[in-house]
C-alpha positions in Angstrom: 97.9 49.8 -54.7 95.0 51.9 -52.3 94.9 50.6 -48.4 91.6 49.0 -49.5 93.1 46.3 -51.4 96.2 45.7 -49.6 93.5 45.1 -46.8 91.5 42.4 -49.0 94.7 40.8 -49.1 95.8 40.4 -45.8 92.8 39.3 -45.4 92.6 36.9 -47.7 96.0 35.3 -46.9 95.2 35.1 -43.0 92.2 33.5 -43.7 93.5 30.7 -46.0 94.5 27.5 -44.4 97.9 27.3 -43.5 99.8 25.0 -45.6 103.6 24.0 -44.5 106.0 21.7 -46.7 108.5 20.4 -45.4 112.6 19.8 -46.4 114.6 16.7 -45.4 117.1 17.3 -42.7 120.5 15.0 -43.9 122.3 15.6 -40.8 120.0 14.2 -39.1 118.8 11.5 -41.2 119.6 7.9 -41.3 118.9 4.9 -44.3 120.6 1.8 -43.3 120.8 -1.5 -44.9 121.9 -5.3 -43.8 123.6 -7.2 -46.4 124.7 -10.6 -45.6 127.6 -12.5 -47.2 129.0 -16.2 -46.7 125.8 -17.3 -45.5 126.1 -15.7 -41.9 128.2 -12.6 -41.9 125.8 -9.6 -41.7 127.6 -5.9 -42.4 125.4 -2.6 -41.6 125.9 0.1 -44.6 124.3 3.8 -45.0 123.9 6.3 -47.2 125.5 9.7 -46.2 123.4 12.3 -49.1 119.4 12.1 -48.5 117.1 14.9 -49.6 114.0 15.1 -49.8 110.3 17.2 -49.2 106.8 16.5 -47.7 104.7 19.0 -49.8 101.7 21.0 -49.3 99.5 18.9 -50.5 100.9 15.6 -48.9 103.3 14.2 -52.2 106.5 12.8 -50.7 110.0 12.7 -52.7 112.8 11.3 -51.2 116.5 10.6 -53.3 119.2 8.8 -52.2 122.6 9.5 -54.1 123.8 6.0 -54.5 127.4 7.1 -54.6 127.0 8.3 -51.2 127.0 4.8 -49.6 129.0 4.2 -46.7 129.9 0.6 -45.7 133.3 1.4 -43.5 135.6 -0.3 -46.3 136.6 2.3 -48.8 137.4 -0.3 -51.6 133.9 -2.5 -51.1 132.0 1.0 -51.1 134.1 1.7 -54.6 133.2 -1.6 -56.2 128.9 -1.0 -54.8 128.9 2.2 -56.7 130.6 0.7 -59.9 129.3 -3.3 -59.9 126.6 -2.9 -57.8 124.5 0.5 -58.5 126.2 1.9 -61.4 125.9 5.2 -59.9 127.4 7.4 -63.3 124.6 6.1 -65.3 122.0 5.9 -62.4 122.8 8.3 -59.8 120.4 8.4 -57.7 117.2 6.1 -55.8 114.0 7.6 -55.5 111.3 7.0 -52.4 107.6 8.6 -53.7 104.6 8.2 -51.5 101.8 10.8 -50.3 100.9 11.2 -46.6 97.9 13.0 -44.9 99.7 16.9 -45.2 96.8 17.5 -42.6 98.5 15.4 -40.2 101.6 16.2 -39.9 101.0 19.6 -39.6 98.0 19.1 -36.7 101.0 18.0 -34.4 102.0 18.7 -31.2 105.4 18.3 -30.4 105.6 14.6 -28.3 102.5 13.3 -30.3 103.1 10.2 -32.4 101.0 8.6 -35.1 101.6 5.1 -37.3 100.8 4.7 -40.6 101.2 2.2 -43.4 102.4 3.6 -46.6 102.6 2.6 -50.0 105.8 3.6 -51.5 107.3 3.6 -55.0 111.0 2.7 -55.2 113.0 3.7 -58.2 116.2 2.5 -58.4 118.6 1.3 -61.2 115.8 2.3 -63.8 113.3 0.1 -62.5 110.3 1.4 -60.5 108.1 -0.8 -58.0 105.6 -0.7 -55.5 106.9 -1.4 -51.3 105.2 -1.1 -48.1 106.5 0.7 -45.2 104.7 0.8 -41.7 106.3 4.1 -39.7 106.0 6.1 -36.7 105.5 9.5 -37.3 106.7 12.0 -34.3 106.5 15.7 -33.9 109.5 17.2 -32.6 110.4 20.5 -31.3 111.6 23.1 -33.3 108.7 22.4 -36.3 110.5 19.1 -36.9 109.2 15.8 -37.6 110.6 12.4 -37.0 109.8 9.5 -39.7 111.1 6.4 -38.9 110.6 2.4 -40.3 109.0 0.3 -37.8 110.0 -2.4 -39.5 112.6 -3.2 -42.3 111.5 -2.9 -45.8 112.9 -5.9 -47.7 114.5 -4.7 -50.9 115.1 -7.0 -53.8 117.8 -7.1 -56.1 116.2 -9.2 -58.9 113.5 -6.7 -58.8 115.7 -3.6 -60.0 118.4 -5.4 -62.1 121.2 -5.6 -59.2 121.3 -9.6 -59.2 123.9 -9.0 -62.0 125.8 -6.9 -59.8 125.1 -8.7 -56.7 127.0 -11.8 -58.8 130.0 -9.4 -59.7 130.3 -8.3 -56.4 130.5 -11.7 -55.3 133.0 -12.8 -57.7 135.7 -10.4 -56.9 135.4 -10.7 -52.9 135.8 -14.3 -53.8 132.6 -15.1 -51.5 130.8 -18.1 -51.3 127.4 -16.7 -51.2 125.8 -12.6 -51.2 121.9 -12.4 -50.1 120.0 -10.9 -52.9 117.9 -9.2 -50.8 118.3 -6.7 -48.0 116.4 -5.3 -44.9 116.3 -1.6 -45.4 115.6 0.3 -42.0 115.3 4.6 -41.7 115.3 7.5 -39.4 114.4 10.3 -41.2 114.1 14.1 -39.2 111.9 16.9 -41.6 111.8 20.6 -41.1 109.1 23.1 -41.6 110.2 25.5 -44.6 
């Protein structure tokens, strides 16, 4: 290849606008839900495996393995996998949205932004629509910082866990398990 194309090259790619996507950090990252039992007992659970990417041109992924969920009782997060999310026939949840790539990579580190996004949650082979309102701040280090302002509300009945909700139920011998839960995140994302 002569000097004089390697030069048109160059060229080209320093000219073209700089495009960054970005990789979930999971150390870093926090999904938390509330579930309440017996009318008035709430317990705080996680997810410990996230991944996920922002990419170039704004398309968001996210995917939660469901077997991954941490409620500090070994035998209650044993019976969620199995009653509750079926995780060896559905493994994983999956967060989509798209965000304005321009943004996040027009950030200086210590400047915030909110925004309102429409997600799409698919979980237990179901798919539907959620809103999230987040605070979007840049971080050092080519890091951003995603987090829920508010809780979004997840249904059981709308992804086929009121079943599993009832199962659940039954073998804690429980009066009563909400069928819906506040879902709350702190997600940290890395330049690649």
């Amino acid at each position: 290849m002569n000097t004089k194309i390697i030069g048109m090259l160059l060229a080209l790619l320093l000219a073209a606008p700089l495009q960054a996507s970005w990789s979930l950090v999971n150390e870093a990252s926090l999904l938390t839900f509330v579930s309440i039992k017996k009318n008035s007992v709430a317990e705080v659970g996680h997810f410990k495996q996230l991944t996920g990417t922002v990419g170039d041109d704004g398309k968001v992924e996210m995917k939660i393995d469901l077997a991954s969920v941490d409620t500090g009782i070994e035998v209650r997060d044993q019976r969620m996998r199995e009653l509750l999310f079926d995780s060896k026939r559905f493994p994983t949840a999956v967060i989509s949205t798209r965000v304005d790539a321009a943004l996040l990579t027009g950030m200086q580190p210590g400047e915030a932004s909110a925004a309102r996004l429409s997600l799409e949650l698919g979980l237990h082979g179901q798919k539907k629509p959620l809103e999230a309102v987040v605070h979007i701040t840049a971080l050092t280090g080519n890091r951003i910082l995603v987090h829920s302002i508010s809780p979004v509300i997840v249904s059981a009945a709308d992804f086929g866990l009121a079943e599993g909700i009832e199962k659940l139920r039954e073998i804690a011998k429980l009066p009563a398990i909400a069928t819906a839960v506040p879902v709350y995140f702190s997600l940290v994302f890395a330049k690649d």
